[in-house]
N, C-alpha and C positions, 0 to 999 in steps of 0.2 A: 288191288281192289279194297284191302281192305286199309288202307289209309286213305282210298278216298271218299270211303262210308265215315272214318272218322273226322275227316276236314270239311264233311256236310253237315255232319249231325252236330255239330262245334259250330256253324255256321249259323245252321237252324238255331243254336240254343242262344247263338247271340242275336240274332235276327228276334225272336220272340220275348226277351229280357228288354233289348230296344222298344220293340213296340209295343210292351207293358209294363214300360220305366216307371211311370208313377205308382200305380196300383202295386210294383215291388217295393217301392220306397215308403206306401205306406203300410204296407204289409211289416216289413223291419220296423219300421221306426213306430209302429204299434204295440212293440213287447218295450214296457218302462224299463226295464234293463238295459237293453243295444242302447234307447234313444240318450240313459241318463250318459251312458258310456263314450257313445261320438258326441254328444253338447260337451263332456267334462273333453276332452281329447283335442277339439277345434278352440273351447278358449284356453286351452294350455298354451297354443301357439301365442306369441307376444304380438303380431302384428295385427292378428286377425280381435283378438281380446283389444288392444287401445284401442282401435278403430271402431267395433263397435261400442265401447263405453263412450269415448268422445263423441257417437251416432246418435247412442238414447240419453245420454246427460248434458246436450249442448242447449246452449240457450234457444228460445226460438227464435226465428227472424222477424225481423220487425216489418208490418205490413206499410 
C-alpha cells in the first residue's frame, strides 16, 4: 500500500509540473542567479554557442 501511495503521489507531482511547465520555467528563470547560471552553462557547450553566434551575426538575406 504503501509504495503505491508513493508511485501516485510521484505521478501527481509530475502530472502537475507538466501542466504547469511554463509558469515553473518562469518562476526559476526569474531569480538572476539560476537564469545567469543555465545561459553561462548552455553556451559553454561549443555546438550550441557557434550555432547561435553564426544565428545573430549572419549576414541578412537579400530580398
Amino acid at each position: 500500500m504503501r509504495t503505491f501511495t508513493s508511485i501516485f503521489m510521484i505521478g501527481l507531482a509530475g502530472f502537475l509540473a507538466f501542466k504547469n511547465r511554463y509558469r515553473l520555467i518562469n518562476i526559476i528563470l526569474g531569480k538572476g542567479f539560476i537564469r545567469k547560471l543555465l545561459v553561462g552553462s548552455v553556451l559553454s557547450i561549443p555546438g550550441v554557442r557557434d550555432k547561435m553566434m553564426q544565428t545573430f551575426f549572419s549576414r541578412p538575406a537579400q530580398w
